[in-house]
N, C-alpha and C positions, 0 to 999 in steps of 0.2 A: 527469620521468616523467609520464605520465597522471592526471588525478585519478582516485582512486577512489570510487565512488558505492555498490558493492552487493558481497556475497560472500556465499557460498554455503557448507555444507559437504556434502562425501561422507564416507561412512566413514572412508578413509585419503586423500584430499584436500581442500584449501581451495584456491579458485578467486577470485582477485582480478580487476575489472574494470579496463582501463583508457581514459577515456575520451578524452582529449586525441588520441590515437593509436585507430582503431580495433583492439579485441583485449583479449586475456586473460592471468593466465600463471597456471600449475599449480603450487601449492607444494605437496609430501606432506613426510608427517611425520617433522621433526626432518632434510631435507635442504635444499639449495641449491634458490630457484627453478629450472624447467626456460627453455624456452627460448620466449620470448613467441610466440602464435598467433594471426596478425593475422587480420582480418575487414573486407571489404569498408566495411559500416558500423561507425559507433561504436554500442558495445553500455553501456548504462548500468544496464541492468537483468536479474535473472538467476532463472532459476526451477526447480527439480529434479523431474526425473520419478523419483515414489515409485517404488521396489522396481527400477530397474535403473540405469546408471554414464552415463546423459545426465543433459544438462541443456539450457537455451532459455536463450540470452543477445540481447537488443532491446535499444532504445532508442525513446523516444515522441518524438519532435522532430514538429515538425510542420513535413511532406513531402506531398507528392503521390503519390508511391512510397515503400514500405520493404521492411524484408524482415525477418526472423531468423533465427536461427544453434543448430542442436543438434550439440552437441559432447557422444562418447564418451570418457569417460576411461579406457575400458579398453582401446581398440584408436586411441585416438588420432585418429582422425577426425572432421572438422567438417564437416557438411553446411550451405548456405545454403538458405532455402525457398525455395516458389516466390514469385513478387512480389506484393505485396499493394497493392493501389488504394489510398492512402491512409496515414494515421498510425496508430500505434499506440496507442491509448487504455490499454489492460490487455492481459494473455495470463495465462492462466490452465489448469493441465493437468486434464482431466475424464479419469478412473480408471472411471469410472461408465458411461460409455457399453455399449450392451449386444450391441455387433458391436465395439468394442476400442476402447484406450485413444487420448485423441484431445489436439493442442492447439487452444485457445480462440482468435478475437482477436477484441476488440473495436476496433473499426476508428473514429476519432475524425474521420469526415467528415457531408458532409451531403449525398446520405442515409446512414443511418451502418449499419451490420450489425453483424454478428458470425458470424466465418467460422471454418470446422471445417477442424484441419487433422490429416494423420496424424504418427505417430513421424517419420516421414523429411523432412517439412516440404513436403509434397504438399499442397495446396489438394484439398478434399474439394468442400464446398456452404457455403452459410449456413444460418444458424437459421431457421426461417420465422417472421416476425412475422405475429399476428394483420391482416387485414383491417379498420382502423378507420381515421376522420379522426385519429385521433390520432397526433404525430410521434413519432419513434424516430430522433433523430440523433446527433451526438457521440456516440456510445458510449465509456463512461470504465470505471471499477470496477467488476470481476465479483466472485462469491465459490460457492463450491458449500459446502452446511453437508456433517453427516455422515450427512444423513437422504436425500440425493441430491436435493438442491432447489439449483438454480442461480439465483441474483442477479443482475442485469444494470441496469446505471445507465445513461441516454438524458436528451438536453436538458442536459449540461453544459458546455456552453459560455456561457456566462453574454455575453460581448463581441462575439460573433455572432448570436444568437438572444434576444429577451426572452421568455422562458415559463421556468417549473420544470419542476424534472426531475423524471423519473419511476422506479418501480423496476418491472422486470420480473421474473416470477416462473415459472422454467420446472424439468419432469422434466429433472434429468441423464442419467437411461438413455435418452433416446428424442428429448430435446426438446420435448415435448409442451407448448401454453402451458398456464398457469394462472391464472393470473392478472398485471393492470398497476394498478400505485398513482401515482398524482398524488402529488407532495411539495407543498406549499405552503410556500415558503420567504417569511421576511420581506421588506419593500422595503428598499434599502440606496440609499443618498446618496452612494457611492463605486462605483467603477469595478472591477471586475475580472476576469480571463479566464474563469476555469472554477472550476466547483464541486470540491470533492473528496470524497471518501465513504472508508469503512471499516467492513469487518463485523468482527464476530464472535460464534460459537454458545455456548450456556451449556447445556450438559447434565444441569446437575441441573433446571433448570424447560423445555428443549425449545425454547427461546426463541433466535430468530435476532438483533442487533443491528446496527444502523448508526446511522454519525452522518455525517451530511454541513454541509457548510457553504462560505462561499466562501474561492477558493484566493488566489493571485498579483494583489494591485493591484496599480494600473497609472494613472498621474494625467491627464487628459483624456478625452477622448471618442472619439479612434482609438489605432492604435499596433498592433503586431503582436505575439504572445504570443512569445518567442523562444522558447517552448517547451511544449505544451498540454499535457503530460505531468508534469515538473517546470518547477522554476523552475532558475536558471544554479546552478550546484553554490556558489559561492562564496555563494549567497545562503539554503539550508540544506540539512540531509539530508532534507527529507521535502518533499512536497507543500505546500508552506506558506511564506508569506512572513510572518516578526516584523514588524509593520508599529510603528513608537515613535509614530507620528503615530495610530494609529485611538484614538479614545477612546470610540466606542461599545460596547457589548454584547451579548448573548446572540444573536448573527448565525447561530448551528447548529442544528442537532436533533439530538437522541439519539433513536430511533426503534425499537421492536421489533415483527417480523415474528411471526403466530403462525400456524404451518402448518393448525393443526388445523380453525381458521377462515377461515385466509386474509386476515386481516386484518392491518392493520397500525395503529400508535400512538405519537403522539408524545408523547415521557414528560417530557423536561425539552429546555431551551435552554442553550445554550453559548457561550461566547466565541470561535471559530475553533477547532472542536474537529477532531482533524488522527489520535486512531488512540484505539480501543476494544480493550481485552485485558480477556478473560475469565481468571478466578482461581476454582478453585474451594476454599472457605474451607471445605467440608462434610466435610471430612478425619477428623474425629474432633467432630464436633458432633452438635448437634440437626437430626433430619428434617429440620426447615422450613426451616434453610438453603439458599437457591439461589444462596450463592455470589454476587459481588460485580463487578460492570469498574471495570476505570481508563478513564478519559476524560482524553487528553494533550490539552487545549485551552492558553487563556491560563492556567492553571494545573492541576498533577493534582491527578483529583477523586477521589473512590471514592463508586462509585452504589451501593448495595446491593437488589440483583435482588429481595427480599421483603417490606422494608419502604418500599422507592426513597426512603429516606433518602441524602440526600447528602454529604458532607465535603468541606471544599477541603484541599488539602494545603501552601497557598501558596506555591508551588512553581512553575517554569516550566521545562520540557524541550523539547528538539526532539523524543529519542527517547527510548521506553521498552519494556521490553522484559520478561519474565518467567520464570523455569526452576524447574520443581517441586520441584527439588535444594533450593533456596530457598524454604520455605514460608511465610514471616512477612515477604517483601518486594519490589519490583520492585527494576529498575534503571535508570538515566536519563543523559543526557548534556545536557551543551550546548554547545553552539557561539558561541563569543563574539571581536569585539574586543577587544585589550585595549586602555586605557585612554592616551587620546595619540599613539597609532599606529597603524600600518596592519596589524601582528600581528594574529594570531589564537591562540586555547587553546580547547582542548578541557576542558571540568569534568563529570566523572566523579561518579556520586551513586550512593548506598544508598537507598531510600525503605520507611519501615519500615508495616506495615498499622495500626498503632496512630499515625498520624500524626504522625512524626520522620522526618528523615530525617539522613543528614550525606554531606559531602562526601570522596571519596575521593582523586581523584587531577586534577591540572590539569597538561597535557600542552600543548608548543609544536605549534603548527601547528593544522588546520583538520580536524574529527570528520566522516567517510567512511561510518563505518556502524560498530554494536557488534552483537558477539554473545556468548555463553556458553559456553566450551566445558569440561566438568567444571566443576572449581572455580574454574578463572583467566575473569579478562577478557580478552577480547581486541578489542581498539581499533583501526582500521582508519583509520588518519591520511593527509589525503591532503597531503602534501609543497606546499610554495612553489614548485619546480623550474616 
């Protein structure tokens, strides 16, 4: 079968990708998969439009042309979009718009945009970028907070273009700009394709988060990314290459956006830091708590939003992941060889907020993606086939 990369849930369905084969298949609850629904391209990534029964399933390979695919699960049909000039960097659905719900792409070319498209996968326009010398290509990592401020990452191609990336700062309802921030990233003595980024908002201080830093080396000085989106599935679940050979350090930024200023700040450095989850710790505390992120880099951290006290947790995850059901801990995977041969296991972690964690479960085969569903895990293994 297909590898699986990503899945989704609806109320009464879970939606498995399959990549090997382009398409999908419908499991509901507590029956037999339905009957697989192919798709022109291979769809590796998947994204749910709030409050009705679609969803956007793409793939970022990096093409000349793509397209994407919204599929209803309540009448069963899957539209393809219209064709998109280019790769897929990110897509992301804006709720916010204020003539209707729209989706995103950030389109990973040069020169790079970011095109508006409707429910139906109609090409609308693009965003208008400001009028400056300044470039806006690759477009990679979007994010909208809950304040209706859109994020948008440009200049991440790091093996194409030598400049830093930048973040853009636009209204969701309108698109209006507001402002562009320069990153100044470190210089690196290694090669490698593209940057990667990740937000996220912390509602008790107002505060937007990102950390970005570089993705997939790559050894020499040409070579073709086989993939500017991910790296090949065998090599992890996330935007991120374990590299055993880097023995440098703090190559990231942790970075927060402050609206009210429009400023932005780099708070600490990181070691290939790859996804930011917000916790909020203010449950039954003191005021002044604002609550806490994990930072998944070369090991998870816990920053603390008020004091920006740090912790390691000596720890290394591909994925980590959070559900409030769980107040006093994440949860975490890894993806590993095992030892003398070509196998692979999944290892299964508890990560406690008092800095313990232990290990739950070590599963054959190769870890596709986790999520939370009530009380059970569920592990999304993708098969040797």
């Amino acid at each position: 079968m297909g590898q699986l990369m990503n899945q989704v849930e609806q109320p009464t369905i879970n939606l498995l990708l399959l990549t090997a084969v382009g398409g999908f298949i419908e499991i509901y609850e507590d029956t037999e998969p339905l009957e697989r629904i192919n798709t022109s391209n291979s769809v590796y990534h998947i994204i749910p439009i709030a409050g009705t029964t679609k969803f956007v399933a793409f793939n970022k390979l990096n093409s000349h042309k793509s397209s994407f695919f919204i599929h209803n699960t309540e009448t069963g049909e899957t539209f393809e979009s219209d064709e998109i000039d280019g790769s897929i960097g990110d897509m992301i659905y804006n709720p916010n718009y204020n003539y209707g719900n729209e989706i995103l792409v950030a389109v990973n070319s040069n020169p790079g945009k970011v095109s508006r498209y409707n429910l139906a996968g109609q090409y609308l326009t693009d965003i208008t970028f400001p009028s400056s010398d300044l470039e806006y290509n690759f477009m990679r990592k979007m994010f909208i907070n809950p304040n209706g401020k859109l994020f948008i990452t440009s200049n991440m191609n790091k093996s194409l273009q030598d400049i830093d990336p930048r973040l853009w700062v636009f209204n969701a309802s309108d698109y209006s700009f507001i402002k562009e921030h320069p990153i100044e990233m470190p210089s690196y003595s290694y090669n490698f394709y593209f940057y990667n980024a990740d937000f996220c908002y912390n509602k008790l201080n107002g505060l937007t988060y990102m950390i970005i830093s570089p993705g997939q080396r790559y050894e020499g000085g040409g070579g073709t990314a086989p993939e500017f989106g991910t790296p090949d599935p065998y090599q992890s679940t996330t935007n991120y290459l374990k590299d055993p050979n880097y023995t440098g350090n703090n190559n990231g930024w942790l970075i927060k956006y402050d609206e009210t200023t429009n400023t932005t700040e780099n708070l600490q450095t990181f070691t290939f830091p790859k996804e930011v989850l917000f916790v909020n710790t203010n449950l039954s505390g003191p005021s002044e708590d604002q609550g806490v992120l994990f930072i998944n880099a070369d090991r998870v951290y816990q920053y603390d939003c008020a004091s920006e006290e740090l912790t390691s947790f000596g720890i290394s995850m591909y994925k980590i992941i959070y559900n409030s059901i769980y107040p006093n801990r994440i949860f975490g995977i890894n993806d590993e060889h095992v030892t003398n041969t070509s196998d692979r296991r999944v290892l299964t972690h508890e990560i406690y907020f008092d800095g313990t964690s232990s290990q739950k479960y070590s599963i054959a085969g190769q870890a596709g993606y986790i999520f939370l569903k009530s009380i059970q895990w569920v592990i999304i293994r993708v098969s040797k086939d």
